[in-house]
N, C-alpha and C positions, 0 to 999 in steps of 0.2 A: 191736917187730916182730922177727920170728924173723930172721936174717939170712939165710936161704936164701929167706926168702920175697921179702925185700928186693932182693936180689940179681935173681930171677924177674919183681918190677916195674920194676927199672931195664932189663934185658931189654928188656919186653913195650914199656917207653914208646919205647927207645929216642933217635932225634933229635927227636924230635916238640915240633913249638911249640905247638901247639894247650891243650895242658892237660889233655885228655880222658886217664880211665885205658882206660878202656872206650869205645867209640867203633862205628861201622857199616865196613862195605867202604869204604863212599866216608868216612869221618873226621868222620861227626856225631856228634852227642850221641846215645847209646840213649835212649828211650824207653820207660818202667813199663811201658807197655799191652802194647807190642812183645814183651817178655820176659814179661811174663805171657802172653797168648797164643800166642806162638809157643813158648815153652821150657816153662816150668813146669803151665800149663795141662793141655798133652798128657800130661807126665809123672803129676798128679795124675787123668787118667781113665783111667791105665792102672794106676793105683794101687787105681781105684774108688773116689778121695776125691771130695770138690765140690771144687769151684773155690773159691779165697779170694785175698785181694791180699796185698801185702807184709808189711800190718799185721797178718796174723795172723802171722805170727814176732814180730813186737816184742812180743805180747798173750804168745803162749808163752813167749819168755823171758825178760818181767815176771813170767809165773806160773813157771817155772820158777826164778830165781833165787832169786823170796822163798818159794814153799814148801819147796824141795828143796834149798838150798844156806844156805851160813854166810856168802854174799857181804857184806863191811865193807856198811855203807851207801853212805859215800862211794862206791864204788868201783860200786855197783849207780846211785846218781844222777847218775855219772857214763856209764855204759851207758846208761841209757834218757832221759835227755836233761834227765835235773834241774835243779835249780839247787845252789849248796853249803848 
């Protein structure tokens, strides 16, 4: 991890015991649905795309790595959730 980004989530956690990186106003856990609908949703019909859930990023950058890149193996099984 970059150190400047490192740096940005020692920041953002601050004293926090909770554990949560990401968290609501009041200190819960986000929730998938919550972000898709509320964030990413609106952004994709203003895009004029459909709607799709998280797993189509994992889908594109399974097809992206192994079409379009020299990614090692290891290093791509290690990205999508492999085994060694």
């Amino acid at each position: 991890m970059h150190p400047s980004v490192a740096k940005l989530l020692r920041e953002l956690i601050g004293e926090r015991k909770s554990g949560l990186l990401f968290r609501t106003r009041t200190g819960q856990q986000l929730h998938q649905s919550n972000i898709l609908r509320r964030v990413l949703h609106p952004i994709l019909e203003e895009l004029g795309q459909p709607k799709c859930d998280v797993h189509a990023f994992r889908r594109f950058r399974n097809t992206y790595l192994r079409n379009y890149t020299s990614t090692p193996p290891g290093v791509y099984r290690f990205w999508m959730g492999g085994c060694n």
